[in-house]
C-alpha positions as protocol buffer text, in pm:
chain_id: "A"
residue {
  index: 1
  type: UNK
  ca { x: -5265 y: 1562 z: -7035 }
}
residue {
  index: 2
  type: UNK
  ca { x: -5289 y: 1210 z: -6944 }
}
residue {
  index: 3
  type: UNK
  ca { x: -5224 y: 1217 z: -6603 }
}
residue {
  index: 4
  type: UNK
  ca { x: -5477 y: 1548 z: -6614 }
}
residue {
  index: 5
  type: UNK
  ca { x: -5721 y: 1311 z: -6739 }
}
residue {
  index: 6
  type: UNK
  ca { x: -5635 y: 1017 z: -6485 }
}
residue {
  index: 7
  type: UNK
  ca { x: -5676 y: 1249 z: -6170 }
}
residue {
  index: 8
  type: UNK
  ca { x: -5956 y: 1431 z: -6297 }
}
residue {
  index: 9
  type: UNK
  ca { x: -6234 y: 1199 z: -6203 }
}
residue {
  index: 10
  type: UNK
  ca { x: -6043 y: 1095 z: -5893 }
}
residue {
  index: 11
  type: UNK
  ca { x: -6017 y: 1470 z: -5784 }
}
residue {
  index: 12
  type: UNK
  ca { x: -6446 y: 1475 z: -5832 }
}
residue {
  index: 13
  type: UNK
  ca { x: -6511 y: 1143 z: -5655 }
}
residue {
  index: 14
  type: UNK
  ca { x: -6294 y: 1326 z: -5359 }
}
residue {
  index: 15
  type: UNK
  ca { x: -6460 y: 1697 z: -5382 }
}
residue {
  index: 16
  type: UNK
  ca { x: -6799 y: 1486 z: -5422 }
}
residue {
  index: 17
  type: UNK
  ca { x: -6795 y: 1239 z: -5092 }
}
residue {
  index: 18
  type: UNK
  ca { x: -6722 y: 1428 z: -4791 }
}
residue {
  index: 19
  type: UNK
  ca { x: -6629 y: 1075 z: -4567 }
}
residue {
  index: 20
  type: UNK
  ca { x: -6359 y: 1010 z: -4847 }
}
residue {
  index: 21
  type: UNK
  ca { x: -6189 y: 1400 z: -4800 }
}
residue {
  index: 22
  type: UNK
  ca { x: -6188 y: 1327 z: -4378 }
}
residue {
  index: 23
  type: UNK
  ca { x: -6068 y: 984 z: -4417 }
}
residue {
  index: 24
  type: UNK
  ca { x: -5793 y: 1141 z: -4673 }
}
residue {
  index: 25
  type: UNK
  ca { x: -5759 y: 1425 z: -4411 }
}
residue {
  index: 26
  type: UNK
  ca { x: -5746 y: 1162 z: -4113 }
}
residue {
  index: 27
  type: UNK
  ca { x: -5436 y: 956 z: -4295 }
}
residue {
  index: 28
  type: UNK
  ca { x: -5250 y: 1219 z: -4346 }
}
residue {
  index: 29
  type: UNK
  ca { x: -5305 y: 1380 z: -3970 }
}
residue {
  index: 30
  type: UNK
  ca { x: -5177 y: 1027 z: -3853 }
}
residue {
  index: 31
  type: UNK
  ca { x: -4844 y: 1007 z: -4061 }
}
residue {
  index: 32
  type: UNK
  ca { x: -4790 y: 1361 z: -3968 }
}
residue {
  index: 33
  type: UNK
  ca { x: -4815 y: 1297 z: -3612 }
}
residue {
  index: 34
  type: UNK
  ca { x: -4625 y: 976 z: -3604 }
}
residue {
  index: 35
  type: UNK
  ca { x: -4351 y: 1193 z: -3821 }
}
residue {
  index: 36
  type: UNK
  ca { x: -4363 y: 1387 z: -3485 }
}
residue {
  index: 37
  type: UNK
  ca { x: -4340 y: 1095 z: -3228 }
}
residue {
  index: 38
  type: UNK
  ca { x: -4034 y: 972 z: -3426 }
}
residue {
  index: 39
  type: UNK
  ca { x: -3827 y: 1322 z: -3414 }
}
residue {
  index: 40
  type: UNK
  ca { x: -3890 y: 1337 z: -3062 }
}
residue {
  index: 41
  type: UNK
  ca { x: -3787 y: 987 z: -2957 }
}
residue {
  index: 42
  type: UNK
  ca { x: -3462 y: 1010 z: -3177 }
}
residue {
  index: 43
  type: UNK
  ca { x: -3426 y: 1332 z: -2993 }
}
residue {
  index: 44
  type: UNK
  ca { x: -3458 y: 1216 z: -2660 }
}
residue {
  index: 45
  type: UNK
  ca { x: -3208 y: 925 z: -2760 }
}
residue {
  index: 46
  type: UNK
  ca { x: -2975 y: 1192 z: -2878 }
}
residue {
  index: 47
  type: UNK
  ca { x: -3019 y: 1406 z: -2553 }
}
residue {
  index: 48
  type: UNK
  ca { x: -2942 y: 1088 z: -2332 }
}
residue {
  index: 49
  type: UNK
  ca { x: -2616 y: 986 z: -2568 }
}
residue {
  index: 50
  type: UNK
  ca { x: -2464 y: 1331 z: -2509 }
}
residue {
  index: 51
  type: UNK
  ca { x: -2559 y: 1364 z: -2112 }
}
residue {
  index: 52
  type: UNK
  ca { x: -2389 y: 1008 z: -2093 }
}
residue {
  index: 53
  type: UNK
  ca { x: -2047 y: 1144 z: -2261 }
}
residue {
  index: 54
  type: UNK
  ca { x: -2076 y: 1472 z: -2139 }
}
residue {
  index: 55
  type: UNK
  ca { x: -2021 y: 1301 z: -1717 }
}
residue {
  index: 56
  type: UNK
  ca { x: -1770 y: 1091 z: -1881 }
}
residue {
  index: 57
  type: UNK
  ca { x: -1579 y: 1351 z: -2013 }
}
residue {
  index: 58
  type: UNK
  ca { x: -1611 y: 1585 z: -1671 }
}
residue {
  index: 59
  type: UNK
  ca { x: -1527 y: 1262 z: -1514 }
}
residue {
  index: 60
  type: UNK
  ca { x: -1207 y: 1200 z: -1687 }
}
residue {
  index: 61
  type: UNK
  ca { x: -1144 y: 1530 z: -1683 }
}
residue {
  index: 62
  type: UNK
  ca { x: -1183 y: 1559 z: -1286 }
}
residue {
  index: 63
  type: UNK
  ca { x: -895 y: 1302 z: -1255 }
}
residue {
  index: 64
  type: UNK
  ca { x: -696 y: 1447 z: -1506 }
}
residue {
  index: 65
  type: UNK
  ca { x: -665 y: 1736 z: -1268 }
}
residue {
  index: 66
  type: UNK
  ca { x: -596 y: 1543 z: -937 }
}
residue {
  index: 67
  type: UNK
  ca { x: -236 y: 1542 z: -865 }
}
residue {
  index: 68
  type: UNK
  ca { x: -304 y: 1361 z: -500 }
}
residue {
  index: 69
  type: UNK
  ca { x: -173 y: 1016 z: -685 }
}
residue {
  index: 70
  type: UNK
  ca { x: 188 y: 1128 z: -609 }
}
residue {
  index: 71
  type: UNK
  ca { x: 135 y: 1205 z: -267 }
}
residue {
  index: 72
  type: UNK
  ca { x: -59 y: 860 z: -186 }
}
residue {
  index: 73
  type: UNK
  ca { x: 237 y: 646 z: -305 }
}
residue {
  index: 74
  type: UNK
  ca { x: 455 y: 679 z: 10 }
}
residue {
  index: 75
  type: UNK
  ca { x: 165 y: 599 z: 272 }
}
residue {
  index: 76
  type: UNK
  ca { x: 114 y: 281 z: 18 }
}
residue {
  index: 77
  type: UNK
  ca { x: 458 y: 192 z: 0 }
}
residue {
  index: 78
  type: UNK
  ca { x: 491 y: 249 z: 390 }
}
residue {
  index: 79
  type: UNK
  ca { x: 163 y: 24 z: 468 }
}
residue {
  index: 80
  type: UNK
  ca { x: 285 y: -212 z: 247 }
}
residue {
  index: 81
  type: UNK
  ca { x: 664 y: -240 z: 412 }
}
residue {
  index: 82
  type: UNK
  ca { x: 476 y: -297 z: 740 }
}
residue {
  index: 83
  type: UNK
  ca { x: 278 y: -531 z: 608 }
}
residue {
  index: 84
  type: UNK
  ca { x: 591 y: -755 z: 465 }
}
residue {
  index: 85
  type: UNK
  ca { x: 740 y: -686 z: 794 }
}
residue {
  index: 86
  type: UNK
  ca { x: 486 y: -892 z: 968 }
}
residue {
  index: 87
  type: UNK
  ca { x: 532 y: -1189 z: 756 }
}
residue {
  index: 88
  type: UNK
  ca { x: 756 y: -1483 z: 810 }
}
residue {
  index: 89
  type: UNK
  ca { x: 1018 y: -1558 z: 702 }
}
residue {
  index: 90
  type: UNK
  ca { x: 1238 y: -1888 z: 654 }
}
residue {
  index: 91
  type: UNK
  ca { x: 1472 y: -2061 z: 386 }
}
residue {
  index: 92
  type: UNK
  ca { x: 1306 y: -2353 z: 314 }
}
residue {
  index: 93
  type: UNK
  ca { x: 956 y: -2494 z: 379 }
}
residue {
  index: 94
  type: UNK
  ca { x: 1058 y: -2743 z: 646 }
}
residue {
  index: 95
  type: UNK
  ca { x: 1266 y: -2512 z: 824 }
}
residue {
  index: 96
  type: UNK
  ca { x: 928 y: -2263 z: 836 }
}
residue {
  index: 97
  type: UNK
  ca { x: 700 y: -2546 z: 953 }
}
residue {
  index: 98
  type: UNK
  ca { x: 951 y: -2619 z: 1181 }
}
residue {
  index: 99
  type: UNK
  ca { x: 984 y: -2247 z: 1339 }
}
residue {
  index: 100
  type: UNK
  ca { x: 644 y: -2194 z: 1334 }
}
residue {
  index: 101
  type: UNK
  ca { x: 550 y: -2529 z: 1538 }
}
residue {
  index: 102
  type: UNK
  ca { x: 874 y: -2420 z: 1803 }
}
residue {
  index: 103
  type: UNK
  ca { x: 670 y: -2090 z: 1846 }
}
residue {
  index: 104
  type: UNK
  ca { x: 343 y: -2234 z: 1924 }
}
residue {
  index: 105
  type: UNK
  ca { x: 504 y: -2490 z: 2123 }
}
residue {
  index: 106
  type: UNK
  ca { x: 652 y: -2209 z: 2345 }
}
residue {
  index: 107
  type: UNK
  ca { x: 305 y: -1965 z: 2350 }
}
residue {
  index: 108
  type: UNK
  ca { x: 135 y: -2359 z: 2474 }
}
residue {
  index: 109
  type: UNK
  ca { x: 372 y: -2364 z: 2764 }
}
residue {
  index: 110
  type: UNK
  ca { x: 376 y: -1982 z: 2868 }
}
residue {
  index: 111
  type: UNK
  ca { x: 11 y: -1934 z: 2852 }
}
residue {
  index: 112
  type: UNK
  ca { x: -5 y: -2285 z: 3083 }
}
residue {
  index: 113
  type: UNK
  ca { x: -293 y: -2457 z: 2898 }
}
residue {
  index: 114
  type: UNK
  ca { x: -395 y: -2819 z: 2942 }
}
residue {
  index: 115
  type: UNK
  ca { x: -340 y: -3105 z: 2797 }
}
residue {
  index: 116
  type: UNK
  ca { x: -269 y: -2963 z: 2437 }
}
residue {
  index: 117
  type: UNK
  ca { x: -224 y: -3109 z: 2100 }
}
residue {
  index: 118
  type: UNK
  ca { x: -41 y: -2959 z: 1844 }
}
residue {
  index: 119
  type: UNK
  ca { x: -56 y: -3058 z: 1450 }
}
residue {
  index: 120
  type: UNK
  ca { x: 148 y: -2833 z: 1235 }
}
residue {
  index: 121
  type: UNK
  ca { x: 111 y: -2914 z: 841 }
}
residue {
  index: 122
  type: UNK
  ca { x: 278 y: -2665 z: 574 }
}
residue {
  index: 123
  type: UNK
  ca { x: 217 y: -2613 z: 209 }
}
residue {
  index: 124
  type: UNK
  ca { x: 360 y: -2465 z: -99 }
}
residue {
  index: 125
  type: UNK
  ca { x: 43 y: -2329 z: -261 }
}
residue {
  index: 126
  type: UNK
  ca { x: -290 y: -2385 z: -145 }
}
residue {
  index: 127
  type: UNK
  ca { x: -573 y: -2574 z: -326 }
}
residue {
  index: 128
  type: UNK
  ca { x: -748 y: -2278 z: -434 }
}
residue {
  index: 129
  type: UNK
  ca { x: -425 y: -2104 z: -557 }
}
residue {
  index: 130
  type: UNK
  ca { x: -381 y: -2414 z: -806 }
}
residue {
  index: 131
  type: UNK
  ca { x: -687 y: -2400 z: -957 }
}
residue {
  index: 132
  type: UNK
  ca { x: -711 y: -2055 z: -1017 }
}
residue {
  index: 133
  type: UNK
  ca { x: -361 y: -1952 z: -1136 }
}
residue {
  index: 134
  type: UNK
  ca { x: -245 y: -2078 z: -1495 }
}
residue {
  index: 135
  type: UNK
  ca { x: 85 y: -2371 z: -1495 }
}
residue {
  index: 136
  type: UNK
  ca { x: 290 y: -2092 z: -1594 }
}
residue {
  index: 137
  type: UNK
  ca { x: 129 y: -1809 z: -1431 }
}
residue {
  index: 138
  type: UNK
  ca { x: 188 y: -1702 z: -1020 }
}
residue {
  index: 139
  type: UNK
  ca { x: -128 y: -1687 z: -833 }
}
residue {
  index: 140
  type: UNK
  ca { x: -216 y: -1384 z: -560 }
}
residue {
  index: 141
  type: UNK
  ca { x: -3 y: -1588 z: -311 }
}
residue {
  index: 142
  type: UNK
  ca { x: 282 y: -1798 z: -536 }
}
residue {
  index: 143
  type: UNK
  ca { x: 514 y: -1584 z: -301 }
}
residue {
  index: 144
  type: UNK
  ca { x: 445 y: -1658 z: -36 }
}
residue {
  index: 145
  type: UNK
  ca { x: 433 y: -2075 z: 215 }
}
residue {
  index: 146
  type: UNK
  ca { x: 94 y: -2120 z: 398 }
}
residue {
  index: 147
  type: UNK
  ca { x: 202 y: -2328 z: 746 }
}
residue {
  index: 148
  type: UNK
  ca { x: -120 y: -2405 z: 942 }
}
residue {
  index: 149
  type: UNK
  ca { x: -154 y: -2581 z: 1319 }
}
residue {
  index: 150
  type: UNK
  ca { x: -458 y: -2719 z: 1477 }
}
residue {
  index: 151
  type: UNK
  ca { x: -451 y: -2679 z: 1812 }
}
residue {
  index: 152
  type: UNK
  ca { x: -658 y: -2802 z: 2091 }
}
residue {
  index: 153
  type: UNK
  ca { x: -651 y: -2825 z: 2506 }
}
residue {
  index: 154
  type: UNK
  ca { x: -846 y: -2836 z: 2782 }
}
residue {
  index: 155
  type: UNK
  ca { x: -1100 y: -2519 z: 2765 }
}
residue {
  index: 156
  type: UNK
  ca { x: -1068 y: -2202 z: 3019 }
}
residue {
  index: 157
  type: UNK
  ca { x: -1148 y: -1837 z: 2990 }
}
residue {
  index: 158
  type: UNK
  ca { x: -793 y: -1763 z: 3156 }
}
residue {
  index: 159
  type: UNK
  ca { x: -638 y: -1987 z: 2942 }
}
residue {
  index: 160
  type: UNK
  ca { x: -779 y: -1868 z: 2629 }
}
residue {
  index: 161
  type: UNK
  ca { x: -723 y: -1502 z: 2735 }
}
residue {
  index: 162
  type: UNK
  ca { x: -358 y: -1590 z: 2788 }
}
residue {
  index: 163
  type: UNK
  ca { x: -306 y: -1764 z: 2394 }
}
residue {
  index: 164
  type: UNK
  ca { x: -485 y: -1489 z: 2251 }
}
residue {
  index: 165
  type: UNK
  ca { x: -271 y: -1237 z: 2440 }
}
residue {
  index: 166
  type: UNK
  ca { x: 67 y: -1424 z: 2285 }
}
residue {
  index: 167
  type: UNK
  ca { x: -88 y: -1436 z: 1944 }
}
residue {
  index: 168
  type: UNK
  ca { x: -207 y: -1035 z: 1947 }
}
residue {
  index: 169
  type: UNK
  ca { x: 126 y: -910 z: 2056 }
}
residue {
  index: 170
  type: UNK
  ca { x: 409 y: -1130 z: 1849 }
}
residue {
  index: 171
  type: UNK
  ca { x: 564 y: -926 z: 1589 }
}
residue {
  index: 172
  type: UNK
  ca { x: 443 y: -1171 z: 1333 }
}
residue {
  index: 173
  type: UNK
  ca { x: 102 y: -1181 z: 1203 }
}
residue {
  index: 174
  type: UNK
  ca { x: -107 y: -1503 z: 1289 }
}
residue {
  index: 175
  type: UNK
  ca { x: -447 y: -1535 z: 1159 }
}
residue {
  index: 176
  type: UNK
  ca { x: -722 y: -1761 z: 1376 }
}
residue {
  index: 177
  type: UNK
  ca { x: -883 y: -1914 z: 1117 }
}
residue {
  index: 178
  type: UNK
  ca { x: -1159 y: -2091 z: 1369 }
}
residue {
  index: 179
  type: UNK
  ca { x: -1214 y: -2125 z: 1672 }
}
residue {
  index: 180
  type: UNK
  ca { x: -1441 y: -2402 z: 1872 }
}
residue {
  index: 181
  type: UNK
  ca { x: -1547 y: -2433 z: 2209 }
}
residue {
  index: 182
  type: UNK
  ca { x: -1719 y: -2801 z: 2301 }
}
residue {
  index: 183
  type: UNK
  ca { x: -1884 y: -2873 z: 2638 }
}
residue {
  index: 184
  type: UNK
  ca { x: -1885 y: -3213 z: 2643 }
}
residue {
  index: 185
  type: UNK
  ca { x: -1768 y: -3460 z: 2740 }
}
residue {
  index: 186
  type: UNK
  ca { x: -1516 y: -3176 z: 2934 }
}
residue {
  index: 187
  type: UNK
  ca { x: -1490 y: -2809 z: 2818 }
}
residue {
  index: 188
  type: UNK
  ca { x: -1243 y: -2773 z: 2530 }
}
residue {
  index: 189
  type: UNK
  ca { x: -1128 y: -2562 z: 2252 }
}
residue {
  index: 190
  type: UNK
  ca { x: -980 y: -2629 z: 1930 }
}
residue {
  index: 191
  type: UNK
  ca { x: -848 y: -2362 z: 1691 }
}
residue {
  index: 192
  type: UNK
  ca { x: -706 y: -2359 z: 1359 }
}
residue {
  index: 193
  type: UNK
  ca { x: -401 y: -2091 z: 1317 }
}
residue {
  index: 194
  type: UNK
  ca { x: -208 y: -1987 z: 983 }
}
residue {
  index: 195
  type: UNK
  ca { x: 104 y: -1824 z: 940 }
}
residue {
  index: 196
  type: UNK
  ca { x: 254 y: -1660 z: 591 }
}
residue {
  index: 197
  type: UNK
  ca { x: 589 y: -1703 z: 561 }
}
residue {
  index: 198
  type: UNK
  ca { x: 807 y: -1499 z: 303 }
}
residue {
  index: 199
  type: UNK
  ca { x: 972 y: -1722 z: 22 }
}
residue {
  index: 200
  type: UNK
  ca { x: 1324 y: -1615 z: 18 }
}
residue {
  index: 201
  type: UNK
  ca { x: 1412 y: -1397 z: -294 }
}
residue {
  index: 202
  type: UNK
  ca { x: 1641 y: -1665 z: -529 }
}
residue {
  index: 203
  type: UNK
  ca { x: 1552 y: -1960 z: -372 }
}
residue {
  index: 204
  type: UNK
  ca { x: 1750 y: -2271 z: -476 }
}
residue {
  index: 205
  type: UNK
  ca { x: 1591 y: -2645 z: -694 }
}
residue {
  index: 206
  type: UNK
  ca { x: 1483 y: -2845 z: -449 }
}
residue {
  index: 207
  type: UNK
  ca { x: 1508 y: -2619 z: -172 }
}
residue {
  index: 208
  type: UNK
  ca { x: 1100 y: -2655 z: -82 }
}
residue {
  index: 209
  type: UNK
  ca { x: 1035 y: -3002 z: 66 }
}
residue {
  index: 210
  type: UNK
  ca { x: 680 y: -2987 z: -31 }
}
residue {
  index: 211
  type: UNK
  ca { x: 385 y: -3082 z: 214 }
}
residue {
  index: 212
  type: UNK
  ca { x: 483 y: -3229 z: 537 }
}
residue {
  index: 213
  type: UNK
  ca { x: 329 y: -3271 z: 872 }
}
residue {
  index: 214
  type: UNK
  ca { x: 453 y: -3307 z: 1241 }
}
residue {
  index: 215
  type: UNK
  ca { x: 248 y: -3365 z: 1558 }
}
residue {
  index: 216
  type: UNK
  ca { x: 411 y: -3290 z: 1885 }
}
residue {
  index: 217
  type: UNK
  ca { x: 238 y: -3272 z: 2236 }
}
residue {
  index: 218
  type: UNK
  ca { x: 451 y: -2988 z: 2492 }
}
């Protein structure tokens, strides 16, 4: 009865003012269609959630099925033997700086180039391996001695084609790191090469000497 008697004259004020019943009709035409905007965005979030798990499930489901894994480990392992095969390979890091410098000193005098200078400097891990790998962690190449040579002599096309030639075809890979050709005051080039050579597997305390250097002119 009370609450009769509280909405009565409310319910007449309304019935009585038409602006009152629009605005009234207006509100309630707004809430109902932001109701709407509201279902539809939690929809389209809900549509966009599944199409997002549904690839990830046909994706993982996709290499669930492949079974070419098996069949790609024996062209890995193969590329990978040849690979090794190419590095080289000495007991101790003098005797690698060493072998390499004896090689290049040999590929000087066969491809008959001027006036060269040789500097041959080996490493146990390079600057960039240090900083990156942890003091009790092995970096990408802790495996592995880096022994570079800087060589220069007196500049021809013949002479160049005939190094390059000995470096393509050893058995070993060497990597030309640069290469620079100066004019003045007389043509000549100057290259920096690198060589990986394979730590042995148990090597001994002590056996690595370090960084050393050598220069020797053929």
């Amino acid at each position: 009865m009370i609450l009769h008697e509280t909405l009565a004259p409310l319910l007449a004020g309304i019935k009585a003012n038409p602006r009152l019943r629009l605005g009234l009709w207006l509100i309630v035409g707004i809430t109902w269609l932001y109701s709407l905007l509201l279902l539809r965005d939690e929809a389209q979030h809900a549509a966009s959630e599944y199409q997002v798990l549904a690839k990830k499930v046909a994706r993982i489901e996709a290499q669930a099925g492949q079974n070419e894994w098996a069949k790609r480990v024996e062209p890995a392992q193969s590329l990978q033997l040849q690979m090794e095969n190419r590095l080289w390979r000495e007991s101790t890091l003098g005797l690698a700086q060493a072998s390499f410098q004896d090689w290049l000193n040999q590929a000087v005098q066969q491809a008959n180039l001027s006036r060269p200078a040789v500097t041959v400097a080996a490493q146990e891990e390079s600057a960039l391996e240090k900083s990156t790998s942890g003091a009790n962690e092995a970096g990408p190449g802790a495996d592995l001695w880096k022994v570079s040579a800087k060589l220069s002599f007196d500049f021809t096309p013949k002479s160049l084609y005939a190094l390059m030639g000995r470096l393509a075809s050893h058995d070993k890979q060497i990597v030309v790191e640069t290469l620079v050709i100066r004019g003045a005051p007389a043509p000549r080039a100057e290259m920096m090469l690198v060589a990986h050579f394979q730590k042995p597997a148990a090597q001994p305390n002590g056996a690595s000497d370090g960084k050393s250097t050598g220069q020797t002119r053929p």
